[in-house]
C-alpha positions in Angstrom: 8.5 -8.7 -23.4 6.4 -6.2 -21.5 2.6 -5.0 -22.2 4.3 -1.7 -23.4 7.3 -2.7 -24.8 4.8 -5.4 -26.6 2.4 -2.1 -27.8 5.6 0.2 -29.2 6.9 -2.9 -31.1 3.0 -3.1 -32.3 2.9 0.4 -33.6 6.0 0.2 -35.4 3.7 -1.4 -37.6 1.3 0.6 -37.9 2.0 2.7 -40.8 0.3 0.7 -43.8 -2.7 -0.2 -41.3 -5.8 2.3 -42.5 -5.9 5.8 -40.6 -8.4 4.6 -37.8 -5.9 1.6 -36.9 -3.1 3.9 -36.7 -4.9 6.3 -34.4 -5.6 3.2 -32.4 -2.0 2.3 -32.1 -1.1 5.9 -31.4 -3.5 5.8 -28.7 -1.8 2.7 -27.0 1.3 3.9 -27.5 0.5 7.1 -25.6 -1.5 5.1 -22.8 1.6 2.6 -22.4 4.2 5.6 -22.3 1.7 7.6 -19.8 2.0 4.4 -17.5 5.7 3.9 -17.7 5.7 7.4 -16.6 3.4 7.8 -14.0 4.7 4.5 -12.7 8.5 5.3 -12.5 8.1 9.3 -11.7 4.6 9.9 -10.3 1.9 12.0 -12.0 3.3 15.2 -10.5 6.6 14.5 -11.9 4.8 13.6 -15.3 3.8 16.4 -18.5 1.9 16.2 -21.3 4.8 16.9 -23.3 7.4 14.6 -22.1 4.5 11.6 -22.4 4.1 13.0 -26.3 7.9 12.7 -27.1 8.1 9.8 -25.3 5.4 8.0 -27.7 7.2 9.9 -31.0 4.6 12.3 -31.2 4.5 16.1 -30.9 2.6 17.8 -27.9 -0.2 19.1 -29.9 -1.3 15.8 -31.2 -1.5 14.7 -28.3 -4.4 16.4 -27.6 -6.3 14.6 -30.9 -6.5 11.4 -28.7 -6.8 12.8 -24.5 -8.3 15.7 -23.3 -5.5 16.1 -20.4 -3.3 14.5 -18.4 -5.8 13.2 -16.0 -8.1 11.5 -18.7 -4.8 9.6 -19.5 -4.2 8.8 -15.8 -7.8 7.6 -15.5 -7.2 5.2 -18.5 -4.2 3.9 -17.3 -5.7 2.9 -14.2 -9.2 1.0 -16.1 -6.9 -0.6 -18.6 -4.8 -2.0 -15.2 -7.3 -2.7 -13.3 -8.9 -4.9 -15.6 -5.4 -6.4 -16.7 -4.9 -7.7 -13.4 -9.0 -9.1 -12.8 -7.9 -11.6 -15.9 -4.3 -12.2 -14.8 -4.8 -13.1 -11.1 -8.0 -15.2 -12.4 -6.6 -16.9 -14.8 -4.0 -18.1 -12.2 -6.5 -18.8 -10.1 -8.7 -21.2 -12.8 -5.4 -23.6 -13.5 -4.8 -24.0 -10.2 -8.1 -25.3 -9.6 -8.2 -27.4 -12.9 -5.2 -28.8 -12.0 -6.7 -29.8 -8.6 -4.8 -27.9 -6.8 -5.0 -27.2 -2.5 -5.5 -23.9 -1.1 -1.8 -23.4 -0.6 -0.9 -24.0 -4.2 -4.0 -21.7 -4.9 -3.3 -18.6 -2.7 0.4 -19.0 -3.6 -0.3 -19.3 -7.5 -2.6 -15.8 -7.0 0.1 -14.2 -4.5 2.9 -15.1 -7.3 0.2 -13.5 -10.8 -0.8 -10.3 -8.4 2.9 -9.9 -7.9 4.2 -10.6 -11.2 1.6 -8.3 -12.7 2.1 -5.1 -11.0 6.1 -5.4 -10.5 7.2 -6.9 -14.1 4.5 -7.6 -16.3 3.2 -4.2 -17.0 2.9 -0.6 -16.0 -0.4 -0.1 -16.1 -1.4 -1.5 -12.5 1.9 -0.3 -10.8 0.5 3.3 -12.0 -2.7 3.1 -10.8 -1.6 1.9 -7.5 1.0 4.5 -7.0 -1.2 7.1 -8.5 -5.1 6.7 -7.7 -5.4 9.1 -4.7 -4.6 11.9 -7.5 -8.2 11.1 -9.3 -10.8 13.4 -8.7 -13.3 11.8 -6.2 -16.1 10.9 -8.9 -13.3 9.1 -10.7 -12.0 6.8 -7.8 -15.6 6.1 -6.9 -15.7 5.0 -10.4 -12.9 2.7 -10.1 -13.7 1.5 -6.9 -15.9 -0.7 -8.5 -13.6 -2.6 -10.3 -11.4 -2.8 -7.1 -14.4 -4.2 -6.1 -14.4 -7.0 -8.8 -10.9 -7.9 -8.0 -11.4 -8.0 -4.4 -14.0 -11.1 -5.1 -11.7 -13.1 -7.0 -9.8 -13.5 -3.6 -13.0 -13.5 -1.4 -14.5 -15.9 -3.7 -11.0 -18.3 -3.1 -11.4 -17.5 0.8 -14.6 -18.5 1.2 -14.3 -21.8 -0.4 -11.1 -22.4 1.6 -13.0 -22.1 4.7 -16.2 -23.7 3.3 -13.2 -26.5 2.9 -11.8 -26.0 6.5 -8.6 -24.4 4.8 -8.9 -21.3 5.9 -9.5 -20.4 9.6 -13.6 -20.1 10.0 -13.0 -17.3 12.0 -11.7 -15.3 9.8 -13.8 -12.8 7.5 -13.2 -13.3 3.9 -14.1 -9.8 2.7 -11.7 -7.8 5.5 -9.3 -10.6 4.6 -8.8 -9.8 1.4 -8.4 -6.0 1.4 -5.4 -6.6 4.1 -3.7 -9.3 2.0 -4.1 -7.1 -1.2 -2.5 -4.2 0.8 0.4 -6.0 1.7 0.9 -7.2 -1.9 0.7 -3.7 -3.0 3.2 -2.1 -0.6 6.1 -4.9 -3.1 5.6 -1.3 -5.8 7.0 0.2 -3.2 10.4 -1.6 -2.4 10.5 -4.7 -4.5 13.6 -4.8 -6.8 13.0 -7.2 -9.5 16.8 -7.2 -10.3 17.6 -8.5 -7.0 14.9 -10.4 -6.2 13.1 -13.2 -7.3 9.7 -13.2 -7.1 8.7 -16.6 -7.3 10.6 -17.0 -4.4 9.0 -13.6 -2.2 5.6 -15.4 -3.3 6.3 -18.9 -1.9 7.8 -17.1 1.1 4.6 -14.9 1.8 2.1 -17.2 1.0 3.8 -19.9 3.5 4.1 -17.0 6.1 0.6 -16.1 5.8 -0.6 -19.3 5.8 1.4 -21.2 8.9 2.3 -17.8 10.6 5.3 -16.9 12.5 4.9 -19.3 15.7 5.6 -22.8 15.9 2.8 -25.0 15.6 0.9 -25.8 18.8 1.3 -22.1 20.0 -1.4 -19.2 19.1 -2.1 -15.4 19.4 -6.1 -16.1 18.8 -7.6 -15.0 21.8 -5.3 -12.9 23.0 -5.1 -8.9 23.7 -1.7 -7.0 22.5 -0.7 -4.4 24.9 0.8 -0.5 23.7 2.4 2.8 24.7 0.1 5.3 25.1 -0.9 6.9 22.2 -2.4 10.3 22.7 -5.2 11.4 20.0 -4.1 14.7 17.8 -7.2 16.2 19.3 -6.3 15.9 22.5 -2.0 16.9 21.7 -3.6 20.3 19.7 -5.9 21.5 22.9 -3.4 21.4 25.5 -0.7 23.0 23.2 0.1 27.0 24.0 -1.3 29.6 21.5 1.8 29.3 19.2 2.0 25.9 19.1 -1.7 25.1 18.7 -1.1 27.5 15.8 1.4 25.7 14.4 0.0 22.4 14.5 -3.3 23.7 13.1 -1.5 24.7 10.0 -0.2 20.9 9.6 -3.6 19.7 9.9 -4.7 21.8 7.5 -2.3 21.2 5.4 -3.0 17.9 5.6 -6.2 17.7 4.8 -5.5 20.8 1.7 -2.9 17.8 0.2 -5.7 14.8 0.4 -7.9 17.0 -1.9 -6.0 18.9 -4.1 -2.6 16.7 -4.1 1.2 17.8 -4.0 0.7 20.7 -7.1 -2.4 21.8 -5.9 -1.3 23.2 -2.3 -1.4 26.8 -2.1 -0.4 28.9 1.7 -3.8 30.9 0.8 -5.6 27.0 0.9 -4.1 26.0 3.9 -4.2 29.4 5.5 -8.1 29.2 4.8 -8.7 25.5 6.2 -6.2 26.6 9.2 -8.5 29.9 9.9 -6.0 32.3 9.7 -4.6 35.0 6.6 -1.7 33.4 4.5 0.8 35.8 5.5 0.3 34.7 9.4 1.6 31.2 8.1 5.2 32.7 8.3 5.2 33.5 11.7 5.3 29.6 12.1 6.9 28.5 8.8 9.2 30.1 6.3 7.7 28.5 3.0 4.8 26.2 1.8 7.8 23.6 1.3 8.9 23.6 5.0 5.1 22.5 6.1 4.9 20.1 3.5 8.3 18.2 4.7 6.8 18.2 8.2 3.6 16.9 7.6 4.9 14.5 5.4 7.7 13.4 8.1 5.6 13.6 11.3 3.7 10.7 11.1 6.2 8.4 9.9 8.9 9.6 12.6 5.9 9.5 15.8 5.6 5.4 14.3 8.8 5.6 14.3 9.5 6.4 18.0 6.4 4.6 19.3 7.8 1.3 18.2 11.0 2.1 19.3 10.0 2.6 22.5 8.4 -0.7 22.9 11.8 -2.1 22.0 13.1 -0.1 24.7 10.5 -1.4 27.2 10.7 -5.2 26.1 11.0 -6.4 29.5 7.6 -4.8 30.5 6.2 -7.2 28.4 6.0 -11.0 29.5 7.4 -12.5 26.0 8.9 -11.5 22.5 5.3 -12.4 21.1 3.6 -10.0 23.0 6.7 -7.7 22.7 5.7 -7.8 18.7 2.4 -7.7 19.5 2.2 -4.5 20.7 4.4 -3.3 18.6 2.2 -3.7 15.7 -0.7 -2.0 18.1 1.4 0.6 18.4 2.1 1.3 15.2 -1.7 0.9 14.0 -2.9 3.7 17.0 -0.2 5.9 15.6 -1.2 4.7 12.1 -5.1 6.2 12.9 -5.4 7.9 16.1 -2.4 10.8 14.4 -3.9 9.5 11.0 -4.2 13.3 9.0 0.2 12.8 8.8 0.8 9.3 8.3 -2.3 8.1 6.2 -1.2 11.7 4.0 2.6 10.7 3.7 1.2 7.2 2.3 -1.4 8.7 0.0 0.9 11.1 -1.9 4.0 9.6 -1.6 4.0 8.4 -5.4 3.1 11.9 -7.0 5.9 14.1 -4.6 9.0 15.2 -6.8 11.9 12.9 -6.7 14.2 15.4 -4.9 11.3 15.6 -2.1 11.3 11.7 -2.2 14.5 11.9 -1.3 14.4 14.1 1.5 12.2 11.7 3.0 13.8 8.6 2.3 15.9 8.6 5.1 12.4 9.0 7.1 11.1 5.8 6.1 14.6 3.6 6.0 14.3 4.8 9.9 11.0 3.1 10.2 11.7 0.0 8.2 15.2 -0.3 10.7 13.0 0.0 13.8 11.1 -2.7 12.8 14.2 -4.8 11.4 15.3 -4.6 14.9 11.6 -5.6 16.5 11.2 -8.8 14.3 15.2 -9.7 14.8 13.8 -11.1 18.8 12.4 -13.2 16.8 15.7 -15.6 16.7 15.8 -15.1 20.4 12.4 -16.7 21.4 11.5 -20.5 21.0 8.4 -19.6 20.3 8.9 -18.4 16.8 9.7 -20.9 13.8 12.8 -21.3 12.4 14.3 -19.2 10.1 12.2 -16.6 9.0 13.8 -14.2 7.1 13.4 -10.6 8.8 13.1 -8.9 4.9 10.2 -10.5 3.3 8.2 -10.9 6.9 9.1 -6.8 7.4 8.0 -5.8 4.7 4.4 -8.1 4.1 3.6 -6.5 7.6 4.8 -3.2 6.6 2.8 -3.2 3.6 -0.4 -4.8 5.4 -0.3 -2.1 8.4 0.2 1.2 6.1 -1.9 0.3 3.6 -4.9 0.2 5.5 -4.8 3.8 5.7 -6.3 4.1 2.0 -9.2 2.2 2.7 -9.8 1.1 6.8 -12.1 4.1 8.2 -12.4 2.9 12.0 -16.3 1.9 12.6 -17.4 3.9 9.6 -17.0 2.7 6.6 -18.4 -0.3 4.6 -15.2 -1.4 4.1 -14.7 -1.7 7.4 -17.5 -3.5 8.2 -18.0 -1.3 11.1 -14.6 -2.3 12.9 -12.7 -0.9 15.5 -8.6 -0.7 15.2 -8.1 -3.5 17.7 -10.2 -5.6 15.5 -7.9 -4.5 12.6 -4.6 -5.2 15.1 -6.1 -8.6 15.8 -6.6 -9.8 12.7 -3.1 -8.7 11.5 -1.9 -10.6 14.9 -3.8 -13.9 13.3 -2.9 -13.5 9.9 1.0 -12.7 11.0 1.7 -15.0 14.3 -0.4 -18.1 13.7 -1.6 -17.8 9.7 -4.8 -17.9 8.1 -4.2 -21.9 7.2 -7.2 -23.6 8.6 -6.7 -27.5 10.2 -7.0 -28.9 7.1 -4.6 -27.1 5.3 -1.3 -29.5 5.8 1.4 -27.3 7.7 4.4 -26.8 5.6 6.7 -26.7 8.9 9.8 -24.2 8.6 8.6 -21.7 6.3 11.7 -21.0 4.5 13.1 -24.6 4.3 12.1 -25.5 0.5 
């Protein structure tokens, strides 16, 4: 039984409890049926009213316990936030009391993260599908429990390299925002009906810990090579009138949908970032709709090509490893250097309307095909252990490129520890081609063979 299902069978109860234990039940109940909403149909997609009916309530009562829907939203995401600190601990504590390795450690917290935010509960699937629509004192706010959960995993990766574990290279606080990431991406595409996830878990954590190449071979050291990628900055200034024009409008649009969100976009918004009167926008574009779409299914289709074209060009490149090297450099330039369209269509993604979801689907199923096709070399090269499954391996390094886009600010941020991108691209190159697994973590050999 789930957290929520666990909280409705709770409140059945509640009607011979005194008036301030019902109002606490009632309260749950709303919270739980706020995060089974916002989890399966995005905060856009969710009202007031169809939260109330869903808890048995009517809409006005609702008001008696939130103030509005983003109140409930911001609960949601503090009661899953904190769920998931305890959860991914706890795992974390019986592993060690057990006496448990690394491995069984970092595969016992890859399983509890995973468990918790695809089956156990709504409340953290919500939050990560939904936090970009807080207001930004509210995220900075949260942040700080993000913060708290980030050092349970730091704390386990420093004492894994302290231990000679975990590569000594390797920096324990970048480490963990990446891994978290790819972890995250699972709300995303993970089907618990047809997957196990005990079995993605053991498969990850293997992957990330041996890596993709045999032993004896390594990336570490090495530079990955790319297509061109030509900053938006530059693309806009050498564009004619109309087209600078029209590209002006998508990065304004752009930035109009990072601070006000799918329901908040107005043409009069983006005709004020853009610099121009609202009614100029149709010269270029027949509805707000139309620039949405594109701006939403630019970034993802220039990835897209970019990688594709690396495919294309695989014999400019002296092996498959370097071929999926610069792949992933590729798609991290595209990832930042166009970042205003693909860092957008990753932020919102969650709160868009499912009929715009669907539009777009066939957008990403392109990208994730692209790189089906870049990771299938991998059965063609020696170099590469046996094996590997092309699902679970496409979509951890998915998951860990794209999701640095909600938190990697190139050289910048705290975060980033002042980083560049090709520090970023070679860590993902460590963690993904030889593992994190330091020498005296024992090598599990084929990573799919148990």
């Amino acid at each position: 039984m789930t957290y929520s299902q666990n909280i409705r069978q709770n409140a059945k109860h509640a009607g011979s409890a005194p008036r301030k234990g019902r109002a606490v039940a009632t309260r749950q109940l709303l919270l739980a049926e706020a995060a089974r909403r916002f989890r399966r149909h995005g905060y856009t997609a969710s009202s007031l009213k169809d939260i109330a009916a869903g808890a048995g309530i009517g809409a006005g009562s609702l008001y008696y316990y939130f103030s509005s829907k983003e109140e409930l939203l911001d609960e949601v995401l503090e009661k899953g936030c904190r769920q998931i600190v305890d959860f991914v601990s706890q795992a974390r504590r019986q592993c060690d009391d057990g006496g448990g390795d690394f491995r069984d450690v970092f595969r016992a917290m890859i399983y509890a993260h995973l468990y918790y935010i695809l089956y156990a509960g709504d409340f953290t699937a919500a939050g990560i599908r939904n936090f970009s629509m807080l207001p930004p004192a509210n995220q900075a706010r949260h942040r700080q429990v993000f913060e708290i959960y980030g050092n349970v995993w730091e704390d386990a990766f420093e004492k894994a390299r302290q231990t000679g574990e975990l590569k000594p290279e390797l920096d324990p606080a970048f480490l963990q925002r990446i891994i978290i990431g790819a972890l995250n991406w699972a709300v995303e595409w993970f089907d618990t009906e047809h997957y196990s996830i005990h079995k993605f878990a053991d498969r990850a954590a293997d992957l990330l810990l041996d890596g993709m190449l045999k032993p004896g071979m390594s990336w570490q050291g090495k530079k990955a090579a790319c297509i061109p990628v030509e900053p938006l900055e530059v693309m806009a200034a050498r564009q004619p009138k109309f087209g600078k024009s029209r590209l002006g409008i998508l990065i304004a649009a752009a930035r109009v949908l990072r601070e006000r969100g799918y329901e908040g976009v107005t043409l009069r918004h983006i005709g004020e970032v853009a610099g121009m009167e609202a009614g100029s926008i149709y010269y270029h574009f027949s509805s707000k709709e139309e620039i949405i779409d594109e701006v939403l299914a630019r970034g993802l289709r220039e990835i897209a090509d970019g990688v594709a074209s690396v495919l294309e060009n695989r014999d400019k490149f002296p092996g498959p490893v370097d071929c999926i090297a610069a792949a992933v450099r590729t798609h991290m330039l595209y990832l930042f250097v166009r970042n205003d369209f693909v860092a957008m269509n990753i932020r919102i993604y969650a709160q868009l309307p499912q009929a715009v979801q669907e539009r777009h689907r066939p957008v990403r199923q392109r990208l994730a095909t692209v790189w089906s096709e870049c990771l299938g070399i991998i059965g063609e090269a020696e170099e590469f252990r046996d094996n590997i499954e092309i699902l679970p391996t496409r979509q951890l390094l998915l998951g860990a490129q794209n999701w640095t886009a909600l938190w990697f600010k190139p050289g910048r941020a705290p975060a980033s520890g002042n980083r560049t991108v090709d520090d970023l691209v070679n860590m993902l190159l460590v963690m993904f081609l030889d593992g994190i697994g330091g020498e005296k973590l024992k090598d599990r050999g084929d990573i799919t063979e148990r």
